[in-house]
py3Dmol code that shows the C-alpha trace and the ligand (Angstrom):
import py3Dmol

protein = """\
ATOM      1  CA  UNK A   1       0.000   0.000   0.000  1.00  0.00           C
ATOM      2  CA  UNK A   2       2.787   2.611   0.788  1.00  0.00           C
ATOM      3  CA  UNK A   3       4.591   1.980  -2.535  1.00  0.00           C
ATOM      4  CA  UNK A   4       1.497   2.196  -4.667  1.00  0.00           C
ATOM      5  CA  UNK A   5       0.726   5.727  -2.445  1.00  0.00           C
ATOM      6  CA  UNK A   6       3.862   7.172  -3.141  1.00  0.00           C
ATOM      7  CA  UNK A   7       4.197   5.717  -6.892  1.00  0.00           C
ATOM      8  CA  UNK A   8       0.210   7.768  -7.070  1.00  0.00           C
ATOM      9  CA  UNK A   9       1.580  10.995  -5.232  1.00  0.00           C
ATOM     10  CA  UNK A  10       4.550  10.935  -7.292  1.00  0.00           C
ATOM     11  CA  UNK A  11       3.224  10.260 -11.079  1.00  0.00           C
ATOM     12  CA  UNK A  12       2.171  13.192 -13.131  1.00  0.00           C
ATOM     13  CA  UNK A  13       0.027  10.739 -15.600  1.00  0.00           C
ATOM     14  CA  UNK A  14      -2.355   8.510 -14.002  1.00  0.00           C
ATOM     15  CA  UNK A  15      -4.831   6.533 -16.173  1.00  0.00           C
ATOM     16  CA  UNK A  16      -7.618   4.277 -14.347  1.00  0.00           C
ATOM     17  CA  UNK A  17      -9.764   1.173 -15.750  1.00  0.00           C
ATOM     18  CA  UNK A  18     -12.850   0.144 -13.777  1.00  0.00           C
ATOM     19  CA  UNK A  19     -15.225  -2.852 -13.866  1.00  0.00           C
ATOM     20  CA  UNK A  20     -18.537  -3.545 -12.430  1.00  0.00           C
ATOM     21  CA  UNK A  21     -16.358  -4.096  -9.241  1.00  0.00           C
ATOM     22  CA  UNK A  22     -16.149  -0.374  -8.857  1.00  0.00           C
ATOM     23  CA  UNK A  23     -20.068  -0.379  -8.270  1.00  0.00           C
ATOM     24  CA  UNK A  24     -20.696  -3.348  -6.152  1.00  0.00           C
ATOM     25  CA  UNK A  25     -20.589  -1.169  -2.502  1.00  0.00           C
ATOM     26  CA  UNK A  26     -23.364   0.850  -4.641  1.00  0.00           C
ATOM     27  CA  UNK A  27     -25.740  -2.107  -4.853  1.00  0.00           C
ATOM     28  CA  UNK A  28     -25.050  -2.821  -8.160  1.00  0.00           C
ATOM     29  CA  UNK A  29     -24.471  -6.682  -9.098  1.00  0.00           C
ATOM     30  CA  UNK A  30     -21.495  -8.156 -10.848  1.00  0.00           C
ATOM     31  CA  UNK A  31     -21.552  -9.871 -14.328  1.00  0.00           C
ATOM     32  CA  UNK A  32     -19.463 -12.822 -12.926  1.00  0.00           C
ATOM     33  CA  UNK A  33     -19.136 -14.484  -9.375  1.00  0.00           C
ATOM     34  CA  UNK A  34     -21.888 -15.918  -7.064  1.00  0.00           C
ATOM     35  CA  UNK A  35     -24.321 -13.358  -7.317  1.00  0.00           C
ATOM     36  CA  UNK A  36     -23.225 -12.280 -11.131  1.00  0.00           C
ATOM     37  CA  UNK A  37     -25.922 -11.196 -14.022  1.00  0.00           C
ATOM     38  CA  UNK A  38     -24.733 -13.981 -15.794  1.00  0.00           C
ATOM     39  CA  UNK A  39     -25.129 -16.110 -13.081  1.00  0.00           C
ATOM     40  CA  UNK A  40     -28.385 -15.828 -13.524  1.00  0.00           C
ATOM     41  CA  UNK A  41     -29.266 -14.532 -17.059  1.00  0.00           C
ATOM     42  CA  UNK A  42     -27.728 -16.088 -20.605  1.00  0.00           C
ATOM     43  CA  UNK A  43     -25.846 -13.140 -21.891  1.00  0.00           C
ATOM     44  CA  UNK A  44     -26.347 -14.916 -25.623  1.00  0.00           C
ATOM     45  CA  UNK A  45     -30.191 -13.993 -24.864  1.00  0.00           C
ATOM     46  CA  UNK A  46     -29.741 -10.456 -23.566  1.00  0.00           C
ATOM     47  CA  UNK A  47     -27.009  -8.884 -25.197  1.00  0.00           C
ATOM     48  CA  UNK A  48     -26.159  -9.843 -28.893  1.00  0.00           C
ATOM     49  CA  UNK A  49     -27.312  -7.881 -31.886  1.00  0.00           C
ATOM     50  CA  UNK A  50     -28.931 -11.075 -32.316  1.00  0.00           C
ATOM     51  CA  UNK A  51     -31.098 -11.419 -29.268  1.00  0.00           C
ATOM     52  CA  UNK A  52     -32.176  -8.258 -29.724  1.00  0.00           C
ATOM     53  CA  UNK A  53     -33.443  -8.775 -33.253  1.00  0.00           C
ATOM     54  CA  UNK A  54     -34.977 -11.646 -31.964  1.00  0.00           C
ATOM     55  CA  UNK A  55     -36.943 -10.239 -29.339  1.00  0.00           C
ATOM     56  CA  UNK A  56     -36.590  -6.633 -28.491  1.00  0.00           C
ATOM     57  CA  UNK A  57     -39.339  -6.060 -26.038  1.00  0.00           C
ATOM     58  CA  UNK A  58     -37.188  -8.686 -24.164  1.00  0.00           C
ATOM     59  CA  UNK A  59     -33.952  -7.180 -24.467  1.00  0.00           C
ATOM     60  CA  UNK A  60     -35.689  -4.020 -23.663  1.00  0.00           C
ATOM     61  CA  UNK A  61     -37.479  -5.283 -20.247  1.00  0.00           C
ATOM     62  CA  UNK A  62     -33.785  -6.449 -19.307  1.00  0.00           C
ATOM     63  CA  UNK A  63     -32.049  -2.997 -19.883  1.00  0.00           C
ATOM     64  CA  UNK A  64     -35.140  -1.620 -17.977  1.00  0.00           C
ATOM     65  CA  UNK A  65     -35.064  -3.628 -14.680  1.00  0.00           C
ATOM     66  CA  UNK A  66     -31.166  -2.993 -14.537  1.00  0.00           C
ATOM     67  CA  UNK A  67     -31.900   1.063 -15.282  1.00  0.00           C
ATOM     68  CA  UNK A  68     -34.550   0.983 -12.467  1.00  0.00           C
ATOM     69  CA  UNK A  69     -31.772  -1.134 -10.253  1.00  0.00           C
ATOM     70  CA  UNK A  70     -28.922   1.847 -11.654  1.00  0.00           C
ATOM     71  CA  UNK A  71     -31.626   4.791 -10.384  1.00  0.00           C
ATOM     72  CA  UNK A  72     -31.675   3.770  -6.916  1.00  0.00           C
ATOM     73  CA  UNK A  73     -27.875   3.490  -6.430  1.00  0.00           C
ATOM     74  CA  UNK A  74     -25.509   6.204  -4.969  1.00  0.00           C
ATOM     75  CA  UNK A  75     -22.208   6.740  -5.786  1.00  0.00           C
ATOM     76  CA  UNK A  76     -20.014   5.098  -3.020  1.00  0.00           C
ATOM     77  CA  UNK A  77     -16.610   6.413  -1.812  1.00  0.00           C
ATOM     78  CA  UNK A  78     -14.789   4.502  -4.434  1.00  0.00           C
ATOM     79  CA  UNK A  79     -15.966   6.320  -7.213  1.00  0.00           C
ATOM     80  CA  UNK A  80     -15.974   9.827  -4.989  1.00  0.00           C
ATOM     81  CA  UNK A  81     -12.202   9.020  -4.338  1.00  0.00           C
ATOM     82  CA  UNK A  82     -11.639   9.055  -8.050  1.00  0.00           C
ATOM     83  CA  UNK A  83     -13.198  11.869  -8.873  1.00  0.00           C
ATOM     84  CA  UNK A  84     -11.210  13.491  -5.881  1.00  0.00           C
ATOM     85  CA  UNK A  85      -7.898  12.280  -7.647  1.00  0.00           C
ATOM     86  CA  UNK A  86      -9.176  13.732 -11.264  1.00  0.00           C
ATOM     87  CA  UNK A  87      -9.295  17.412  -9.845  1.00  0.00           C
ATOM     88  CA  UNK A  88      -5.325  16.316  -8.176  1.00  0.00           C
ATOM     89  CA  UNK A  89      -3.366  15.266 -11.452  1.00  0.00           C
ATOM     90  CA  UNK A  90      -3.451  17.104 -14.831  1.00  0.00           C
ATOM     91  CA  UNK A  91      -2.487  14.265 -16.710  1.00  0.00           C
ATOM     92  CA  UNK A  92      -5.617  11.860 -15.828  1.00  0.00           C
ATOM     93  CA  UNK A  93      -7.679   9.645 -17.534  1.00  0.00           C
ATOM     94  CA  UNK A  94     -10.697   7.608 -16.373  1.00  0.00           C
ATOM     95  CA  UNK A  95     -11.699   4.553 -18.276  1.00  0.00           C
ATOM     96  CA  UNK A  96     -14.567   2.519 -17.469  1.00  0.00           C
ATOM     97  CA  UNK A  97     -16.530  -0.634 -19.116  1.00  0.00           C
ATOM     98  CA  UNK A  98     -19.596   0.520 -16.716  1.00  0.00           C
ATOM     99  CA  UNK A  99     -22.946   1.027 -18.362  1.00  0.00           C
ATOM    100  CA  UNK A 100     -23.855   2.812 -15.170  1.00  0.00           C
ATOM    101  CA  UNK A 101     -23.315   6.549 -14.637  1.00  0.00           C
ATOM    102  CA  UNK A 102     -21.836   6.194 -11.115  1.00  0.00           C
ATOM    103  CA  UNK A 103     -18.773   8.013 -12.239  1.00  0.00           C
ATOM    104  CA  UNK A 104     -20.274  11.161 -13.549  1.00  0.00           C
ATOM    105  CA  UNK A 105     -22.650  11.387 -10.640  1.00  0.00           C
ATOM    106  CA  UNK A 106     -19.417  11.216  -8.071  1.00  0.00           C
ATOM    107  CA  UNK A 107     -18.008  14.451 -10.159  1.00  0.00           C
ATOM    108  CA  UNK A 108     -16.048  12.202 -12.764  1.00  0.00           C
ATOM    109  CA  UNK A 109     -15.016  14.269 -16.335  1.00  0.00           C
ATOM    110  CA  UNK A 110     -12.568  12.983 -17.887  1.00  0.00           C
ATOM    111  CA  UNK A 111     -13.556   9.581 -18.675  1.00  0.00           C
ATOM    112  CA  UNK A 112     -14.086   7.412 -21.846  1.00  0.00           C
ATOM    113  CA  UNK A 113     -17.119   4.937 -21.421  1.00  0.00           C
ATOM    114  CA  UNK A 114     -16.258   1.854 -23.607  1.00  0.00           C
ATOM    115  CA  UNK A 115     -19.039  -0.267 -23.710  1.00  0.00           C
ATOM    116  CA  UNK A 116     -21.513   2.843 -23.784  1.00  0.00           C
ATOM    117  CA  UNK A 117     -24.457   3.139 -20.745  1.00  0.00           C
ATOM    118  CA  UNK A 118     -27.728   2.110 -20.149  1.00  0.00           C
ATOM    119  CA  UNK A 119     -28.931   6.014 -19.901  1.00  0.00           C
ATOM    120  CA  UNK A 120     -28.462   6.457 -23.657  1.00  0.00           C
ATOM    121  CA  UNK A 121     -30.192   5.559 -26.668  1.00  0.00           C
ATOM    122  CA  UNK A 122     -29.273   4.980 -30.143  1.00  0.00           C
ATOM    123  CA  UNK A 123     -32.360   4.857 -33.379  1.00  0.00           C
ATOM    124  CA  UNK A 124     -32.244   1.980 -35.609  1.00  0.00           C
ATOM    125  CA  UNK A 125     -33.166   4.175 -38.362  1.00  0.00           C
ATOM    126  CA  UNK A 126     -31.791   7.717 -38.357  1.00  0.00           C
ATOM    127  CA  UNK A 127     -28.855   6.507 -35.627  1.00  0.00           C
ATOM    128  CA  UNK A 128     -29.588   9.806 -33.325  1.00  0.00           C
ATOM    129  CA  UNK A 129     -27.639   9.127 -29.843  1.00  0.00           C
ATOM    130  CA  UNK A 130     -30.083  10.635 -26.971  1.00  0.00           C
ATOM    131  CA  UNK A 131     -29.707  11.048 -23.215  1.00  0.00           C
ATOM    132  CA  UNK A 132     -32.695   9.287 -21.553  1.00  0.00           C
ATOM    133  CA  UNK A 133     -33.464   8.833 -17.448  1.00  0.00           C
ATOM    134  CA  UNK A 134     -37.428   7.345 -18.037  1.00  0.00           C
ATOM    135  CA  UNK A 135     -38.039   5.053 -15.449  1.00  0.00           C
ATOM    136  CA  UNK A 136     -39.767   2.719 -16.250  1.00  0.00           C
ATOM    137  CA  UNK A 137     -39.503   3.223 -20.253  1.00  0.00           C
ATOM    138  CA  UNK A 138     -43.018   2.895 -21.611  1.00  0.00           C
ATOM    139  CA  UNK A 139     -44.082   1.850 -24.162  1.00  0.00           C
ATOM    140  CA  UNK A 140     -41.448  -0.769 -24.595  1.00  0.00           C
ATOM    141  CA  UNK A 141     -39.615  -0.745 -26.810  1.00  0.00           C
ATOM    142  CA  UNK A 142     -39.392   2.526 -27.460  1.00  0.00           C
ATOM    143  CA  UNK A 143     -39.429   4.225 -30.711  1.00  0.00           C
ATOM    144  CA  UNK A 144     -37.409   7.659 -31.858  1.00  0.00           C
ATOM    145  CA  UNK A 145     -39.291  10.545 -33.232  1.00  0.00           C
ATOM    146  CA  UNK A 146     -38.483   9.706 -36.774  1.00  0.00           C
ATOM    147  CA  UNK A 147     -40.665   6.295 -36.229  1.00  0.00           C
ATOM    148  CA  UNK A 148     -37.723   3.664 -36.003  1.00  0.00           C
ATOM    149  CA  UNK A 149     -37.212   1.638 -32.957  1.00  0.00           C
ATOM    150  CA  UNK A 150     -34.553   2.642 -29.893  1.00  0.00           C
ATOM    151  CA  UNK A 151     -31.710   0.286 -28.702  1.00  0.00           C
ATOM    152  CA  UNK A 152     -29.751   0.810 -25.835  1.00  0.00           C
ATOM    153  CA  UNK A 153     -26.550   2.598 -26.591  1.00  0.00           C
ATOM    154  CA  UNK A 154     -24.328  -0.092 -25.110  1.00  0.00           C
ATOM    155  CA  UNK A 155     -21.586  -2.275 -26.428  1.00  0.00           C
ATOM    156  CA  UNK A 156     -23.209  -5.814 -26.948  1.00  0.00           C
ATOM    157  CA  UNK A 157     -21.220  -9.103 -27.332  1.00  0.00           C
ATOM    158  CA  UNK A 158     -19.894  -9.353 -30.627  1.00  0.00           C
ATOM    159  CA  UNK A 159     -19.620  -5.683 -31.363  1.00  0.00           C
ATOM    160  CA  UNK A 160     -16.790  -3.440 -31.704  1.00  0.00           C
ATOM    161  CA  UNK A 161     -16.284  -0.978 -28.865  1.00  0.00           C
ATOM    162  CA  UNK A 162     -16.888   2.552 -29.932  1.00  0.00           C
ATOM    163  CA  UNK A 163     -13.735   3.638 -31.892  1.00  0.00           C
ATOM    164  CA  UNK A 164     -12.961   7.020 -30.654  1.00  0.00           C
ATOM    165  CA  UNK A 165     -13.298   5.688 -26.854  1.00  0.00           C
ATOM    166  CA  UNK A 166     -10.965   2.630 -27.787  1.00  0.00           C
ATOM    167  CA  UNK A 167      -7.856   4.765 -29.342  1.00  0.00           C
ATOM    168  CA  UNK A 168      -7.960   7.110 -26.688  1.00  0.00           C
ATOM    169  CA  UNK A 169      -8.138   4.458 -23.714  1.00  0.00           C
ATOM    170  CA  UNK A 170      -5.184   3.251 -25.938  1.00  0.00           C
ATOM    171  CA  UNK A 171      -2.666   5.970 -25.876  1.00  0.00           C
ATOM    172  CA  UNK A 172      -3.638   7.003 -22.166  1.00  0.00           C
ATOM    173  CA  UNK A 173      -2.412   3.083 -21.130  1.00  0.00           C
ATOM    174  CA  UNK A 174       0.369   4.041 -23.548  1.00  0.00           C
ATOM    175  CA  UNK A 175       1.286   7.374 -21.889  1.00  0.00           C
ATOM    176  CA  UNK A 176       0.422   6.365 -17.787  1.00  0.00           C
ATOM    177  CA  UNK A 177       2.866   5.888 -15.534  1.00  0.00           C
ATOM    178  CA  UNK A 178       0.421   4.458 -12.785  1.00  0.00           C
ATOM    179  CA  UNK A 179      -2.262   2.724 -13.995  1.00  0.00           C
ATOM    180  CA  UNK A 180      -4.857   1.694 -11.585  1.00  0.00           C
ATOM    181  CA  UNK A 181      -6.863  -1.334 -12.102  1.00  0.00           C
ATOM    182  CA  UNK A 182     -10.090  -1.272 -10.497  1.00  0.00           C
ATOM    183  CA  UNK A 183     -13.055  -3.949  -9.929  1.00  0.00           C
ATOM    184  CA  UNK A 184     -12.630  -6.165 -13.052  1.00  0.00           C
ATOM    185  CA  UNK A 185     -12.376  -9.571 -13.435  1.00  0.00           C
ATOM    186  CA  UNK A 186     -10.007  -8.629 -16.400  1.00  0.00           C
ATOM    187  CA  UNK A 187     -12.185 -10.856 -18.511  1.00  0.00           C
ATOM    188  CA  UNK A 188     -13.298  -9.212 -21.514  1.00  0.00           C
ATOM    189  CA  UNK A 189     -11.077  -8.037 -24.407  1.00  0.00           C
ATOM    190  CA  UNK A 190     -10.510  -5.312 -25.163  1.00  0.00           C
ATOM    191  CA  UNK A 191     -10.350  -3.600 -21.774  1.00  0.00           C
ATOM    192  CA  UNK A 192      -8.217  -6.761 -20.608  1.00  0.00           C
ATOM    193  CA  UNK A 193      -5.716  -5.514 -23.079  1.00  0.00           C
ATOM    194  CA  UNK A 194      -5.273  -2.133 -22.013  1.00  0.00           C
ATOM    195  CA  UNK A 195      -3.321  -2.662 -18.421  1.00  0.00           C
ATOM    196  CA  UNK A 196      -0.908  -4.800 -20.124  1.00  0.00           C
ATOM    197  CA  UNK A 197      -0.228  -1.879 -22.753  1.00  0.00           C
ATOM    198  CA  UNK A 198       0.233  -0.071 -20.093  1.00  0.00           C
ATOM    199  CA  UNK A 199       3.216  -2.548 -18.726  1.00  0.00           C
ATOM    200  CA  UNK A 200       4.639  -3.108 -21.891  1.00  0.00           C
ATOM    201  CA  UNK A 201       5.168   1.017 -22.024  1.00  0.00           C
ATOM    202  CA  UNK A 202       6.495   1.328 -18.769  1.00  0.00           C
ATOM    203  CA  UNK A 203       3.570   2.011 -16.521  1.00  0.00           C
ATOM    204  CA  UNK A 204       3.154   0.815 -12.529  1.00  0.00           C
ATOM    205  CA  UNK A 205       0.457  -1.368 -12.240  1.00  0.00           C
ATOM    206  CA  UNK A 206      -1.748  -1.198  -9.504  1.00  0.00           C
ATOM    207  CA  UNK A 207      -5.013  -3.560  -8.994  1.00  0.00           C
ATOM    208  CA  UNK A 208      -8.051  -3.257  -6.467  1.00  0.00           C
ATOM    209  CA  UNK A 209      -9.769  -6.372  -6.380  1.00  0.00           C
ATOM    210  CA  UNK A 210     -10.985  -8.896  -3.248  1.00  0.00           C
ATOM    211  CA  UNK A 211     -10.242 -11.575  -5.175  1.00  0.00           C
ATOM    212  CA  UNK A 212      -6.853 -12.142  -7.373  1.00  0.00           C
ATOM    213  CA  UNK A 213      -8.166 -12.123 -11.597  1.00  0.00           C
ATOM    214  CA  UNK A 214      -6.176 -13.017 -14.768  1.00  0.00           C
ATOM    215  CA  UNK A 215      -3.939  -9.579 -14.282  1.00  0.00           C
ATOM    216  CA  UNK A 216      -2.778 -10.141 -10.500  1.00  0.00           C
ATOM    217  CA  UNK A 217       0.512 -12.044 -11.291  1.00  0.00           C
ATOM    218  CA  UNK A 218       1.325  -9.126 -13.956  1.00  0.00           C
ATOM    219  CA  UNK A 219       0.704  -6.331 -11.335  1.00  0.00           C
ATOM    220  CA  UNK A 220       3.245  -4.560  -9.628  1.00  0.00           C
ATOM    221  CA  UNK A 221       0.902  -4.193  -6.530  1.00  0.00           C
ATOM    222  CA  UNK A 222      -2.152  -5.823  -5.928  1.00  0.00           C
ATOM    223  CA  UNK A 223      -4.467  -4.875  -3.025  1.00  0.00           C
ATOM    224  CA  UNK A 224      -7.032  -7.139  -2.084  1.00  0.00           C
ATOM    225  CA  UNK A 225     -10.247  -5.959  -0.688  1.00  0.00           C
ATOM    226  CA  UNK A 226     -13.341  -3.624  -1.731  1.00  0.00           C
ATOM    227  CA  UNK A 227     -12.438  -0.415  -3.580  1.00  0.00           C
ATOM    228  CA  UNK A 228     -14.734   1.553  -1.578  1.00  0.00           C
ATOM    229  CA  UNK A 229     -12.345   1.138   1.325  1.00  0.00           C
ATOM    230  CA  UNK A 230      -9.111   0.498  -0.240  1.00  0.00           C
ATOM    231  CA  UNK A 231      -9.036   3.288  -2.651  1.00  0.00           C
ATOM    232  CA  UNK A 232     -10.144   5.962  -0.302  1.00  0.00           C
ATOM    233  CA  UNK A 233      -7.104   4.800   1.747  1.00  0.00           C
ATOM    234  CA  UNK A 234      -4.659   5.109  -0.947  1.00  0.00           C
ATOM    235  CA  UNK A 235      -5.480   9.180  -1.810  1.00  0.00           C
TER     236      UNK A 235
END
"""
ligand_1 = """\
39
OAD
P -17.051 -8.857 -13.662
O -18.344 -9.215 -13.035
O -16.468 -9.792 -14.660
O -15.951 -8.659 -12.527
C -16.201 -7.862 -11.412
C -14.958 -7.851 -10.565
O -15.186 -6.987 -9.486
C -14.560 -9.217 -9.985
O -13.189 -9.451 -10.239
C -14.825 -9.061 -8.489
O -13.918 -9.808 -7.686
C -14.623 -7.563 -8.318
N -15.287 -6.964 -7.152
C -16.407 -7.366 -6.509
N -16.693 -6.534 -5.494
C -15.744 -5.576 -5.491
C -15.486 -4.429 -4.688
N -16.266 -4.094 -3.644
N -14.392 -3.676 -4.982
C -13.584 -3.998 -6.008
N -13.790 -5.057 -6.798
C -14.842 -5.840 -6.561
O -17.227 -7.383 -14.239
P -16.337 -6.634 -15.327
O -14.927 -7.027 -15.251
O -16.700 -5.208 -15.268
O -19.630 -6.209 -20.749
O -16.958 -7.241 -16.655
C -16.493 -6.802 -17.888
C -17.617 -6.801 -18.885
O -18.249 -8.093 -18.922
C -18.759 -5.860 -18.565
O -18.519 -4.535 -18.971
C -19.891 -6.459 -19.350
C -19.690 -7.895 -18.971
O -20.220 -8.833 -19.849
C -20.628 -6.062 -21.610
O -21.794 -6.119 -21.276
C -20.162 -5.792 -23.012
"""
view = py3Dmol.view(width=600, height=400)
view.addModel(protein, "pdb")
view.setStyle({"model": 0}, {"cartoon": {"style": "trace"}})
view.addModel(ligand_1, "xyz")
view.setStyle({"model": 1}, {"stick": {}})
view.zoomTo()
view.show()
């Protein structure tokens, strides 16, 4: 814990990954684990392009209950503490595969979302992007103004992550020279990828995590326990 303090105190570029992890001491579940979503739901059923053109209203009921779950959830002092270090370091970037909007509601800025967020929607016809906090959504699904139907704006299985959002997650793991890893089971490519860029270009490694994941070994420090004490500690 001291080295990883001073390594943070000391580094003038600091770039941060988070996973669902980051949420859990909000109330938020997991994907993976004992009480993970896909525990309990078939991912191949709820988010492929294919499930949803199979059955939308499905999809849509899905994306629903979790927005409903999302809306009742407050920031905890995991994602405060990062906000907290944002407004410390000029050179920071935030990078998070959350669909949630924990982040932004905790003061977060600079951050790239990479597989998108449950509060936006995208049209199936004209492709307009829109900001929308309905709870419940009804009718479902829900249709744009120019008559098309609504997806959620969120990176499904099998799609490419949102280009801009990819490159620049890129070159900050390129440029870091601490690079927190926070609440991921390191799992899912691409974010998996990006820590180890970040090692291959030099960076200190640091993971949050109760339980060790694919990218422990690699670390230079790994601190087991819940973010929402650990990293609160570590500022
Ligand atoms: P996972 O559910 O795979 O992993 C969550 C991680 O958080 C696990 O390693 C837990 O040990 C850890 N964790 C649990 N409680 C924690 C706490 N209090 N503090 C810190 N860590 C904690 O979630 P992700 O890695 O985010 O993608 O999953 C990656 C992607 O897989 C998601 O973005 C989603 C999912 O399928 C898409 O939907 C495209």
């Amino acid at each position: 814990m001291a080295q990883a303090r001073d390594w943070l105190r000391e580094a003038s570029s600091i770039a941060v990954l988070t996973g669902a992890g980051v949420s859990a001491e909000s109330g938020l579940p997991t994907f993976r684990g004992p009480n993970g979503l896909w525990r309990n739901h078939k991912p191949e059923l709820l988010a492929t392009p294919q499930a949803f053109a199979d059955d939308p209203k499905l999809v849509w009921e899905w994306y629903d209950w979790r927005r409903s779950v999302h809306s009742k959830c407050e920031p905890n002092p995991a994602h405060r503490a990062l906000a907290e270090l944002e407004r410390r370091v000029a050179g920071f970037q935030l990078i998070t595969q959350n669909v949630d909007s924990l982040h932004e509601r905790a003061g977060s800025q600079r951050m790239l979302h990479l597989h998108g967020s449950v509060w936006r929607t995208r049209c199936l016809g004209c492709a307009e992007e829109k900001w929308n906090d309905q709870v419940p959504l009804d009718p479902l699904p829900p249709h744009c103004l120019c008559g098309a139907m609504l997806r959620p704006a969120v990176v499904w299985f099998g799609e490419p992550l949102p280009e801009h959002e990819l490159r620049a997650a890129l070159e900050a793991a390129r440029g870091a020279q601490v690079f927190l890893v926070i609440g991921t089971s390191s799992a899912v490519y691409p974010a998996a990828a990006l820590p180890r860029v970040a090692l291959e270009n030099g960076a200190r490694v640091i993971e949050i995590n109760p339980e060790r994941t694919a990218l422990s070994d690699a670390a230079h420090v790994f601190l087991q326990g819940p973010a929402g004490e650990l990293l609160p500690q570590l500022l």
